[in-house]
SEBANU-551802 format. One record per residue (C-alpha): y, z, x; residue number from 1. Coordinates in steps of 0.02 Angstrom, whole numbers, always signed. Layout:
<rs>
Y:Z:X:NUM
...
</rs>
This chain:
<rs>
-2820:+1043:-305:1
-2693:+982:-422:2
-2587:+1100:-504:3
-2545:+1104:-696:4
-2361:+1167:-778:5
-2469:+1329:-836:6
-2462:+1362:-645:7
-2285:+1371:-621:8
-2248:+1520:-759:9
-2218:+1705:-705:10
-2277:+1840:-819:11
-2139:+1906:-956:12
-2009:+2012:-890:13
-2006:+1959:-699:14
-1872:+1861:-629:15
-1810:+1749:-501:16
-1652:+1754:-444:17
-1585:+1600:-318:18
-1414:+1514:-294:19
-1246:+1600:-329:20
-1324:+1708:-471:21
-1407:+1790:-303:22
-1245:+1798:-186:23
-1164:+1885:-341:24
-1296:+2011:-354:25
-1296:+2051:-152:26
-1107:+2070:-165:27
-1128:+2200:-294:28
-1249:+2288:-207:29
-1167:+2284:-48:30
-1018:+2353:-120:31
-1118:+2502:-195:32
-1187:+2525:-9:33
-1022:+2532:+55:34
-954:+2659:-68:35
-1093:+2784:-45:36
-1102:+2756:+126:37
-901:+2801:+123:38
-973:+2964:+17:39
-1087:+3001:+186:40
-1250:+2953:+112:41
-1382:+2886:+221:42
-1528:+2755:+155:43
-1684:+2812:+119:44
-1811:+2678:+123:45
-1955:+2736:-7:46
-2148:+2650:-59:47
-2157:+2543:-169:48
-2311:+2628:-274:49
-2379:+2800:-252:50
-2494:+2912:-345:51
-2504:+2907:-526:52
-2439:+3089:-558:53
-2296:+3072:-453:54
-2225:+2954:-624:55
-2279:+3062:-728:56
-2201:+3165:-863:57
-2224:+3327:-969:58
-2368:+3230:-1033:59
-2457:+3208:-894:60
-2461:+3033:-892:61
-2316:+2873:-900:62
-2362:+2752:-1014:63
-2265:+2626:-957:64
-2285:+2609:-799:65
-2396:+2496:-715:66
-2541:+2572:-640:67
-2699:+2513:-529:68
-2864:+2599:-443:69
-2889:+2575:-259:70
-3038:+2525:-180:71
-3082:+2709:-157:72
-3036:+2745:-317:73
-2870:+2822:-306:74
-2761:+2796:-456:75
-2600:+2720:-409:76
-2432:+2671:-490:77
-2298:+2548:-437:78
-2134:+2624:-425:79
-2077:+2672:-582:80
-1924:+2791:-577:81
-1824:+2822:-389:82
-1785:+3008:-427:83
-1945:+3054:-429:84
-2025:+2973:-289:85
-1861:+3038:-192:86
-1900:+3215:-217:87
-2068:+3190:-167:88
-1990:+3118:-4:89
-1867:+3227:+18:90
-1980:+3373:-12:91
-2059:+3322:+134:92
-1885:+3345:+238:93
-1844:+3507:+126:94
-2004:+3600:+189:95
-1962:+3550:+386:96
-1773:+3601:+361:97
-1704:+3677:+201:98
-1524:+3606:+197:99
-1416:+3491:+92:100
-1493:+3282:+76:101
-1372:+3150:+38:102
-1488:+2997:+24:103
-1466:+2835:-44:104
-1591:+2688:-84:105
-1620:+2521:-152:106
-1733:+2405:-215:107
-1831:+2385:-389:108
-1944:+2488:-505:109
-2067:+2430:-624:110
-2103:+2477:-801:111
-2187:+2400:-943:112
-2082:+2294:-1100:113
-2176:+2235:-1248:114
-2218:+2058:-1245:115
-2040:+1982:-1320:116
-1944:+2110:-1296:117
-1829:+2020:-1170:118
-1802:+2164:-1050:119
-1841:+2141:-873:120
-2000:+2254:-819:121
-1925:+2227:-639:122
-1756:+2292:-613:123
-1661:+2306:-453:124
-1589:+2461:-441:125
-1482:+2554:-284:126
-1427:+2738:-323:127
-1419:+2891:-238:128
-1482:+3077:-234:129
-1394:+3237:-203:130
-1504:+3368:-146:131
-1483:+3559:-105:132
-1316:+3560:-197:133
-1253:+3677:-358:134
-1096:+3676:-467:135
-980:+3572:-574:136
-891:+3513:-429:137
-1055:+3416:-374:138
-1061:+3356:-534:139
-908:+3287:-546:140
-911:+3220:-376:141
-1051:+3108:-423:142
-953:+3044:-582:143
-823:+3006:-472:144
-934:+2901:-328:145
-995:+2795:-489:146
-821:+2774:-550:147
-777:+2715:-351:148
-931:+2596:-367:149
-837:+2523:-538:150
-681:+2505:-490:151
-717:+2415:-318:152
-809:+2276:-416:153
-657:+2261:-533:154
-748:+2355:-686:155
-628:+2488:-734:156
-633:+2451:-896:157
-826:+2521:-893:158
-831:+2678:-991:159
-919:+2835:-944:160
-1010:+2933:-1081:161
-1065:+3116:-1014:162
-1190:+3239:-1115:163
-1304:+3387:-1087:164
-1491:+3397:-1074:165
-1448:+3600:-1100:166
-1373:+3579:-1251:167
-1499:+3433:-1346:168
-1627:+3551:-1280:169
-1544:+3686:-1380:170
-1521:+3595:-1541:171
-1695:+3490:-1530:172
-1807:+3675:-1506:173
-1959:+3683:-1409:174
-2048:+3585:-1550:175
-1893:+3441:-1571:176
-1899:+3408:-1383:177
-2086:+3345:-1430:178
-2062:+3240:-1580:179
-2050:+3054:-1524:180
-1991:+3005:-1684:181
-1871:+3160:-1694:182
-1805:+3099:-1527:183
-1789:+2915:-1585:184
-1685:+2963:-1733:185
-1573:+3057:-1618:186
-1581:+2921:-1524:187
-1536:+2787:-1640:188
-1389:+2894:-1715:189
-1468:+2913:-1874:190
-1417:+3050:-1979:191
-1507:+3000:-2123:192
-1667:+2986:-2036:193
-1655:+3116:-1938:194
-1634:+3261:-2107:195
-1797:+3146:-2152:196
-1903:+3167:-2009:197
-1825:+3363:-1991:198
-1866:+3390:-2166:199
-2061:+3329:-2154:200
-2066:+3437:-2005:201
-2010:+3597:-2077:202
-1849:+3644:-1961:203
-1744:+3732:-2074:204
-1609:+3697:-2151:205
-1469:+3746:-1993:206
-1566:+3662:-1858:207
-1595:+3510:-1974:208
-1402:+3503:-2007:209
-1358:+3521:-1821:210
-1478:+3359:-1777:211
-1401:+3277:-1900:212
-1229:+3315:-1842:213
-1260:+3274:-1643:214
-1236:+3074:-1687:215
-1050:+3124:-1747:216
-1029:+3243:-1588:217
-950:+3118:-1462:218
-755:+3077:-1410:219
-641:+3196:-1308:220
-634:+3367:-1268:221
-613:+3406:-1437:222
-805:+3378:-1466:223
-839:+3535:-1375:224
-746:+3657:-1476:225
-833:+3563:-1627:226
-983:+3583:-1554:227
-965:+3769:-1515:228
-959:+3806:-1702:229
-1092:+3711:-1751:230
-1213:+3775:-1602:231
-1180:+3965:-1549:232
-1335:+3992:-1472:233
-1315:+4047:-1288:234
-1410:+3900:-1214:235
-1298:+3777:-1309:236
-1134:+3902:-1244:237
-1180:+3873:-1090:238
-1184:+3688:-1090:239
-1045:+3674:-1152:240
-971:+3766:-1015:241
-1010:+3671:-900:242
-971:+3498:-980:243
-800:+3584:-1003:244
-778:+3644:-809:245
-827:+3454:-758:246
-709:+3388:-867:247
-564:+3499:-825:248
-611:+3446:-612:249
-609:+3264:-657:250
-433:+3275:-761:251
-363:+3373:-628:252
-398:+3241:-483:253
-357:+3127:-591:254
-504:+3011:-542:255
-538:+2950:-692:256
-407:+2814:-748:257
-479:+2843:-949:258
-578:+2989:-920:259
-727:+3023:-1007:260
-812:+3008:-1148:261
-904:+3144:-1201:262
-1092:+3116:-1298:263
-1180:+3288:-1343:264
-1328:+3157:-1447:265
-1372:+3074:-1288:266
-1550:+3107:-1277:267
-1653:+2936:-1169:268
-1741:+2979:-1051:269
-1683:+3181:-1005:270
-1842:+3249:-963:271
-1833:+3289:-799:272
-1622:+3290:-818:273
-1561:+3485:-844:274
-1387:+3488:-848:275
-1256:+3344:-851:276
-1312:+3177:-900:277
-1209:+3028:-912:278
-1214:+2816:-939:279
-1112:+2688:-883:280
-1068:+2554:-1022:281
-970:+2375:-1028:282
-913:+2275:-1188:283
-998:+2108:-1078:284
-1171:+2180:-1078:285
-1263:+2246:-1233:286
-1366:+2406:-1130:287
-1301:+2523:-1009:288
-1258:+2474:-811:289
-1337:+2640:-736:290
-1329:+2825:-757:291
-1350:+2998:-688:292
-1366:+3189:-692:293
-1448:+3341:-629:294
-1602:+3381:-605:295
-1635:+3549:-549:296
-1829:+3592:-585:297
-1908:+3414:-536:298
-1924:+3503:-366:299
-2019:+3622:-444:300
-2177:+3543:-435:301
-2170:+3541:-254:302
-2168:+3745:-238:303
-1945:+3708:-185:304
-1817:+3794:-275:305
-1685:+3649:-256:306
-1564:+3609:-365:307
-1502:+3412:-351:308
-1392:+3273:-431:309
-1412:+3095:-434:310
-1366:+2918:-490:311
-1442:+2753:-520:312
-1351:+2578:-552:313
-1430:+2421:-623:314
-1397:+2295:-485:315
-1434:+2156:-619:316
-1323:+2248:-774:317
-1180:+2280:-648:318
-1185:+2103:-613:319
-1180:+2035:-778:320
-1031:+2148:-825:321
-939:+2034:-704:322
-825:+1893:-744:323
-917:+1732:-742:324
-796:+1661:-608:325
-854:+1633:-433:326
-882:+1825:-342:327
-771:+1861:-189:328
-753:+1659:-143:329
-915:+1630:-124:330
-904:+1507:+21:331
-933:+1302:+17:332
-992:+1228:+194:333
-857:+1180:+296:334
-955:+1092:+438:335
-1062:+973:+398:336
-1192:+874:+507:337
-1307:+721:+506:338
-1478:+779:+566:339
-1497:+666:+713:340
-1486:+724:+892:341
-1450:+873:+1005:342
-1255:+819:+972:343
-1274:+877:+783:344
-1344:+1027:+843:345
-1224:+1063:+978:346
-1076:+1039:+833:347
-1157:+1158:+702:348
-1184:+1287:+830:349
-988:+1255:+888:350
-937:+1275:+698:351
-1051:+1444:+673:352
-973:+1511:+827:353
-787:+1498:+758:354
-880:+1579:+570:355
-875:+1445:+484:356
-1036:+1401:+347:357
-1102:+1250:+408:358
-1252:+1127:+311:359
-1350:+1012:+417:360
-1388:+872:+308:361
-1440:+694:+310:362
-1618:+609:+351:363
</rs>
C-alpha cells in the first residue's frame, strides 16, 4: 500500500531527536547521572502510565494529562509528573522499611499543549527525589546538586530563583489559592490585574495590596525583610524563616558562585510543593531548564508521614542552554572500511579494539 506525505507527520508537540542534536542531549543527561550518582542517589526505573488519580490534583482530576480506559475499564494516565508517581513507588519501599530514599530517574512525561502553542507535550526529564529527610540543610543540599549539574555542563551563568509555597499560600488565602485567574495574574506579574481580579473578588483592601506587591518581591536578601513588613502573619514568618536559614547555608559554603535569587511571587505549579520552591533559568532559552522543592504532605495520601525534597531538569531546555558548538568532541570515524570481505571486518573489529569509532561504508 502506497504511502502519502500525510503519513509521515507526528502529532503537535512530539519530537524526534537523531544526529548530534541526540549525542548532545545524552551528554547532558549523562552528566546529570553522574552528578547525582556522586550525591549517592540510586535510579529508580518508574511506569510509564498509571492510574488516573495518581496525576491528580486538589481537584481531583489533571486536565492535561493524557488519559485512556483499559480494556477492563480502568482509567489510566500516561506519566504526567515524576514526583508523584515516585512517592507512590517509594511508598511502597517506605511501608517495608521506613528510612531515608535517595532515588533518581529518567525518562519523559506527557502533558497536553494547545494546538500551536509550540511546547513539547513530551519532555525528557531526569531528576531526583529526597525522601525521609527534614531541614534547611536538605534544602540547600538539593540547590547545591542542581548548581553541580550546571556548572559541569559549563552553565554557571544559569540563575537560580528560590520562593515559598508557605508564604504565596499565606498571601493568596484559602480562597486565592483557588482562583485560576487570581493565580495567573500572580503569575504573569501583573499588579494591575491582579488589584482587578482581587477587587471583583472582594479580598480587602490589605490582602489585595500584598498580591499586588508579590510581583515587586524578588532580588536579594533584602526581599525578606521587605517582605516581613508587608506580610506579618505567622505562616508568612515562618517562610520566611526558612528561605532565610537556606540562604545563610548556601552563602556560608559558598556554593553558589552568584547566589540566589530570591522570588516570593513564584506561584506555577506549587500544589503539591510546601516549602522551598525554586527554577533554573538561562538568557539562551526563553522558559525555565528545571526546578525543585519540598513536598512534605504528597505522602499523605498514602497514610506516610514523610517529609521529602526533590528536583527535576529538562533534558531538552538544559540542552538548548548550551553553546551551539560541537558537545564534548563529539567524535568523527577514524577507521573506515569498504564493505567487502571478512578482511574489512577483521580491520573494523582491530580499530574498535584500540577505541577508535569506526564506519563501514561502501557497496
Amino acid at each position: 500500500m502506497a504511502t502519502n506525505a500525510k503519513d509521515l507527520t507526528f502529532p503537535p508537540g512530539t519530537e524526534i531527536v537523531f544526529g548530534p542534536q541526540a549525542h548532545r542531549r545524552s551528554y547532558v543527561n549523562d552528566t546529570i547521572a553522574r552528578v547525582f550518582a556522586g550525591w549517592s542517589f540510586s535510579e529508580i526505573i518508574l511506569p510509564s502510565f498509571d492510574a488516573r488519580q495518581t496525576f491528580a490534583g486538589a481537584s481531583g482530576d489533571d486536565p492535561d494529562a493524557y488519559t485512556m480506559i483499559d480494556r477492563e475499564g480502568n482509567a489510566l494516565a500516561l506519566r504526567a509528573d515524576f514526583t508523584q508517581i515516585a512517592a507512590k513507588a517509594l511508598a511502597i519501599e517506605l511501608r517495608r522499611e521506613n528510612r531515608t530514599i535517595r532515588a533518581c530517574y529518567e525518562g519523559r512525561v506527557y502533558r497536553f499543549q494547545p494546538s500551536g502553542h509550540g511546547a513539547r507535550v513530551e519532555q525528557s526529564q531526569r531528576g531526583l527525589e529526597w525522601v525521609n529527610v527534614r531541614g534547611a540543610i536538605y534544602d540547600a543540599a538539593t540547590i547545591l546538586i542542581a548548581r553541580e549539574c550546571l556548572d559541569a555542563l559549563g552553565l554557571d551563568d544559569a540563575a537560580l530563583v528560590v520562593g515559598h509555597a508557605g508564604f504565596v499560600n499565606a498571601a493568596l488565602g484559602e480562597r486565592g489559592r483557588a482562583d485560576r485567574a487570581l493565580l495567573e495574574a500572580v503569575d504573569h506579574k501583573n499588579p494591575a490585574r491582579i488589584r482587578e481580579i482581587a477587587k471583583r473578588r472582594g479580598l480587602d483592601d490589605k490582602s489585595a495590596e500584598l498580591l499586588a506587591q508579590l510581583p515587586s518581591l524578588c532580588g536579594g536578601a533584602e526581599v525578606l525583610k521587605e517582605a516581613r513588613a508587608l506580610a506579618p502573619r505567622p505562616e508568612a514568618a515562618k517562610a520566611l524563616d526558612e528561605l532565610a536559614e537556606i540562604a545563610k547555608l548556601l552563602e556560608a559554603v559558598g556554593g553558589l558562585k552568584g547566589g540566589i535569587l530570591i522570588d516570593l511571587g513564584e506561584v506555577r505549579r506549587f500544589e503539591y510543593y510546601s516549602g522551598t520552591m525554586f527554577k533554573i533559568y538561562h538568557p539562551r532559552v526563553g522558559d525555565d531548564l528545571g526546578g525543585g522543592g519540598r513536598y512534605d504532605r504528597l505522602f499523605d495520601r498514602y497514610g506516610l508521614d514523610v517529609p521529602a525534597v526533590g528536583l527535576g531538569l529538562d533534558i531538552a531546555r538544559v540542552t538548548d542552554a548550551l553553546p551551539r558548538e560541537d558537545v564534548n568532541g563529539h567524535a568523527k570515524p577514524q577507521n573506515v572500511a569498504a564493505s567487502k570481505g571478512a578482511a574489512a571486518l577483521k580491520d573494523l573489529l582491530k580499530a574498535r579494539g584500540e577505541g577508535k569509532v569506526v564506519a563501514l561504508e561502501g557497496q
